[in-house]
N, C-alpha and C positions, 0 to 999 in steps of 0.2 A: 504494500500500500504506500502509493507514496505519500509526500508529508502535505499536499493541497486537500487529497481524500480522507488523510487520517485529522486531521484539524475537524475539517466536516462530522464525520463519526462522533470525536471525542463531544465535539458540538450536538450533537443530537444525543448521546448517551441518555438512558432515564435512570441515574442514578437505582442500585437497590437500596433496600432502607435495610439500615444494622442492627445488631442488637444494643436497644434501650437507647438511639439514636433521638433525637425530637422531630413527634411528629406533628407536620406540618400542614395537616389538613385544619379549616377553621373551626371553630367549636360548634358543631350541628349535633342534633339530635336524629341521625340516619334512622327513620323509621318509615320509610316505606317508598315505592317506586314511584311516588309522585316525587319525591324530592330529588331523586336521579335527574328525571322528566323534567322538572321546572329548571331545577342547576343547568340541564342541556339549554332549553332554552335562553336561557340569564346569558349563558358563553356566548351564542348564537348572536345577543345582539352585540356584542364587542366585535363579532366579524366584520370586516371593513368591504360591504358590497361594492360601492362605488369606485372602492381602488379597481377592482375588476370588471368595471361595469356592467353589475351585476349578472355576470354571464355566469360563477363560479355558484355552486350550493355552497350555504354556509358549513364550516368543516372547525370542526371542535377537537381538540386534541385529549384523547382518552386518558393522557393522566394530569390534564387539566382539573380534571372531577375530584382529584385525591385533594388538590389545592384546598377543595372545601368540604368533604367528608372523607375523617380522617381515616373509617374503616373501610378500608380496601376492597376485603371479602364480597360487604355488603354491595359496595358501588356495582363490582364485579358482576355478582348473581343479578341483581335487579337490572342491568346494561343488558346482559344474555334474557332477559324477560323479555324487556324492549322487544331486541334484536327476534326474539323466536315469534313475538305480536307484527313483525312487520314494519315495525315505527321506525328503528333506528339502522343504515349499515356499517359496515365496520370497515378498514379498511388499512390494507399493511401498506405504511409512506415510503418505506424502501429507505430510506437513509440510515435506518437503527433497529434492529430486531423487534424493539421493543417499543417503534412509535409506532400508534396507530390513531386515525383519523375516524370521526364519530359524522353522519349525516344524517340528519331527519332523510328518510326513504322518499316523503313525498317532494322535497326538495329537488334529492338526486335526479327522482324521475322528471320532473317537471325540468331544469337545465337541460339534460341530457337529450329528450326529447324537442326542446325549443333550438337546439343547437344543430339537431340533427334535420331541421324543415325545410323541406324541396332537395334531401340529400339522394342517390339512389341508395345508400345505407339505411335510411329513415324505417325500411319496413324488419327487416334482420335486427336493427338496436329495439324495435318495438318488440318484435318478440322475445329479444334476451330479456327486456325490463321486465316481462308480463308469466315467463314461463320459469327463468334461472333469478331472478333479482328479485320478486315477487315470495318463493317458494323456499327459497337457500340461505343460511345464513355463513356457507363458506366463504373461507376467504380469496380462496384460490380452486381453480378447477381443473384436470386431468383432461387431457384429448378422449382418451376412452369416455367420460362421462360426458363429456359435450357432446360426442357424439351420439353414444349410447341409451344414455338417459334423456339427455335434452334434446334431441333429434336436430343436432345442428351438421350441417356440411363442415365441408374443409375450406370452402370458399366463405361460408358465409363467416367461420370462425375470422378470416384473415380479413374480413367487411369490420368487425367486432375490434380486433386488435388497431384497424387504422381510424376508426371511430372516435377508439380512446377511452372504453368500457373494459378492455380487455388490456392487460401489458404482459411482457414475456414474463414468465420466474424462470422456466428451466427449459431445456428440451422437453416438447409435451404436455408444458402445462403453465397455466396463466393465473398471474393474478386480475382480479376485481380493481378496477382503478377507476381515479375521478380523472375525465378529459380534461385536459388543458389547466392543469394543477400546476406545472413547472415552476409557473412564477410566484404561486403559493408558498412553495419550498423555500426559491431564491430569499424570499422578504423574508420569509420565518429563521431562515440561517441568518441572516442578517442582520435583523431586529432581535433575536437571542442572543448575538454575542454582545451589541451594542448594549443591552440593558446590562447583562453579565459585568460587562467593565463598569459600566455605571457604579455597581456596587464597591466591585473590587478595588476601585480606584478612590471611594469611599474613605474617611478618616475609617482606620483598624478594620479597611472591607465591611462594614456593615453600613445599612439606612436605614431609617424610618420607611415603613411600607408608604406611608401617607405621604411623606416626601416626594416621594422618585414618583407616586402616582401622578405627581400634579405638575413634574417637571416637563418642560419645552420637550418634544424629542429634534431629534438629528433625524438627517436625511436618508440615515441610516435604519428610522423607528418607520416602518410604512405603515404597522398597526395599531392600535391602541393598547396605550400603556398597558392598560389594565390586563389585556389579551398576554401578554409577554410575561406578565408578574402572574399568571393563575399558571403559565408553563414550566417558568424559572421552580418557583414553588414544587407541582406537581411532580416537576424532573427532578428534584433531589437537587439540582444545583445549587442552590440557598438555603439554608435552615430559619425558617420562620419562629421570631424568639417573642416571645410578651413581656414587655416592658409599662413600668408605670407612664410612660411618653407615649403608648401606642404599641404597633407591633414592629418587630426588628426584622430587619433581611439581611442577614450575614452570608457572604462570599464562602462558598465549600471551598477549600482546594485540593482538586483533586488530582 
């Protein structure tokens, strides 16, 4: 790996949490799958549509959710509830094992669909949405089951892949992806490292969470603060500390 892609990585890592480490989820009372539900929505409106002009579904980062309920477990099970009702998909970002990206379903379909009008792809992406995205809550899918199960060709898989529904994992098999996410990524590597130094560069690497919430961003921040501090948080990067001044964001180093 060279040292431009391992920077990347290290940048996207989701820290794991230690033993008897501080945790950094905010003080909720996790009781039940409304609160998953609504938390998703909350992130949802910190999504920045109009940097994308509103072409992108809004996409919420899965351990964004830890930022604000600290049991894991529970977020976990009650997300897989979602997911099995159809409401929520999942989806692996490819820069880190361990990131993955959260979408209301009727979002996904609604872009994915608007994007695809007057395509000759438009009737192949309506079927994956309606038979595989509809039905499946995998992450990734095998040639054998595409074709097998879902009764898809070999042509219309390669309709799917240039769509942008479909991206390679391996020989044979593909992962579920959001079209035209690229520059999702770019601004999220971006806007993570930029707040990151924020901190670090911070008297003794630590801030006021209230602080850095309210400061100017750089040209560097294309999302909202607040969107970057429930990631910084979530990823382990930070340790979120309660203080009589409010709550603290102390620089990990890792």
């Amino acid at each position: 790996m060279n040292r431009k892609r391992a920077l990347i990585s290290d940048t996207f890592k989701v820290k794991k949490r230690k033993d008897g480490a501080e945790q950094f989820g905010a003080p909720t009372d996790d009781d039940g799958p409304t609160d998953i539900k609504t938390t998703l929505e909350d992130l949802v409106k910190l999504f920045p549509r109009k940097l994308f002009n509103d072409a992108l579904p809004p996409i919420v980062l899965k351990h964004q959710l830890y930022s604000i309920h600290s049991d894991k477990t529970l977020v976990d099970r009650e997300l897989n509830k979602l997911r099995e009702q159809g409401e929520v998909l999942m989806f692996q970002l490819g820069f880190d094992a361990d990131a993955f990206g959260l979408i209301f379903a009727s979002d996904y379909k609604a872009k994915v669909l608007a994007a695809e009008e007057g395509k000759g792809t438009q009737p192949t992406v309506k079927k994956f949405l309606e038979k595989v995205v509809s039905s499946s809550t995998d992450l990734s899918f095998t040639k054998d089951k595409m074709l097998q199960q879902f009764l898809f060709t070999d042509s219309e898989i390669t309709q799917l892949v240039k769509s942008g529904v479909l991206t390679v994992r391996d020989a044979g098999s593909w992962w579920l992806s959001i079209p035209n996410s690229g520059k999702f990524t770019k601004y999220l590597i971006k806007g993570r490292k930029a707040v990151l130094s924020m901190v670090k560069k911070s008297k003794y690497g630590e801030v006021l969470q209230a602080d850095i919430e309210e400061r100017r961003t750089t040209s560097q921040v294309k999302f909202h603060m607040k969107y970057h501090i429930h990631d910084i948080i979530g990823a382990e990067l930070v340790e979120r500390i309660p203080t009589t001044s409010g709550t603290l964001l102390r620089f990990v180093d890792s």
